[in-house]
C-alpha positions as CSV (number, residue, x, y, z in Angstrom):
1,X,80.4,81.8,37.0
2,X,77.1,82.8,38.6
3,X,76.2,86.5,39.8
4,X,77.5,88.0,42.7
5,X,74.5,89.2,43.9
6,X,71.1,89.2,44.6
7,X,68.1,88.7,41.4
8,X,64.4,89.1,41.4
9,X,62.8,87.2,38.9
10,X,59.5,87.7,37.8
11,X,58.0,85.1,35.8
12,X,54.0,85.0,34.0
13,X,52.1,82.0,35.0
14,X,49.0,81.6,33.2
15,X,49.1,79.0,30.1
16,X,52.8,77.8,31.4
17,X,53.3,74.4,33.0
18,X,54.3,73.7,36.6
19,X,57.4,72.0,35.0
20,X,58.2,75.4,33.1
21,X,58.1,77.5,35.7
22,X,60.0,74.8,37.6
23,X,62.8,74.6,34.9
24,X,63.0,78.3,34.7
25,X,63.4,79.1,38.6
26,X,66.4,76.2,38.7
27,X,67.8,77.7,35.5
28,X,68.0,81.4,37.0
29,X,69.1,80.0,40.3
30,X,71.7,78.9,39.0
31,X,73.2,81.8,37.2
32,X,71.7,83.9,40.2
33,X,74.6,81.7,43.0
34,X,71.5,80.6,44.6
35,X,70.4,84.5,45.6
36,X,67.2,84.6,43.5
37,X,63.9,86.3,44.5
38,X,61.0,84.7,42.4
39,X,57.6,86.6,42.2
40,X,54.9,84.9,40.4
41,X,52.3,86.8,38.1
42,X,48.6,85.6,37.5
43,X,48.6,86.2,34.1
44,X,50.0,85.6,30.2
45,X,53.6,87.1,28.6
46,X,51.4,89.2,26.0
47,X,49.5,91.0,29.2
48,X,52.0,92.3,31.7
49,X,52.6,95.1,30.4
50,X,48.2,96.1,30.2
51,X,46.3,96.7,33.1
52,X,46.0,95.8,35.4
53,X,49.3,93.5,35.8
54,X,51.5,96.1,34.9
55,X,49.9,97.9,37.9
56,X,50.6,94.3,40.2
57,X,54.0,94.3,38.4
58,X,55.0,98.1,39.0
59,X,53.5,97.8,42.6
60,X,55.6,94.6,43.6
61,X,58.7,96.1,41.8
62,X,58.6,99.4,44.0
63,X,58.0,96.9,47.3
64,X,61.1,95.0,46.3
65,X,62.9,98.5,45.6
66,X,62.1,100.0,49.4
67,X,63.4,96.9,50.9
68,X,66.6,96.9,48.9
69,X,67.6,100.7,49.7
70,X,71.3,100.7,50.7
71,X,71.5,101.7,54.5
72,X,73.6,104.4,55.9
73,X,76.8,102.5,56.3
74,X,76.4,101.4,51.9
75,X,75.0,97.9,53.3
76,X,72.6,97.0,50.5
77,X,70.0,95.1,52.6
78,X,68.2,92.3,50.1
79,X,64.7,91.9,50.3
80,X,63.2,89.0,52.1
81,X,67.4,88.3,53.4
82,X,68.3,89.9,56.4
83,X,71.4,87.8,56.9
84,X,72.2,88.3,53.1
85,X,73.4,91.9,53.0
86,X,75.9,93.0,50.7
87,X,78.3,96.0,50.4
88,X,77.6,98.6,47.7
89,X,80.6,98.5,45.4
């Protein structure tokens, strides 16, 4: 049973095929009902977490964050989805 909401996914992409990242996105998709977010990183597994991607990583995470505040009436408004919002539980 896939996830009942929505996921961002971010993946690495340097030294990974096109067909990895391919399989990857349909995989999460799946579990994610469709409702997936995928961000793209210009660099290897080993270096998110050096500078400066953990910088591009913490910077697009925070983005993502502000768009997905709940609103006043506990509407959890999804990034990039306007006509996707969901109740807070």
């Amino acid at each position: 049973m896939p996830f009942r909401g929505a996921v961002s996914y971010w993946k690495c992409v340097q030294q990974v095929s096109l067909q990895e990242i391919r399989n990857d996105e349909l995989e999460w998709r799946e579990l994610a009902g469709g409702n997936l977010k995928l961000h793209l990183l210009d660099c290897r597994h080993d270096q998110i977490m050096k500078s400066p991607h953990v910088e591009t990583l913490a910077g697009q995470i925070m983005e993502y964050t502000r768009k997905s505040r709940p609103t006043a009436t506990g509407a959890i408004r999804v990034a990039g989805n306007a006509d996707r919002d969901r109740r807070s539980p």
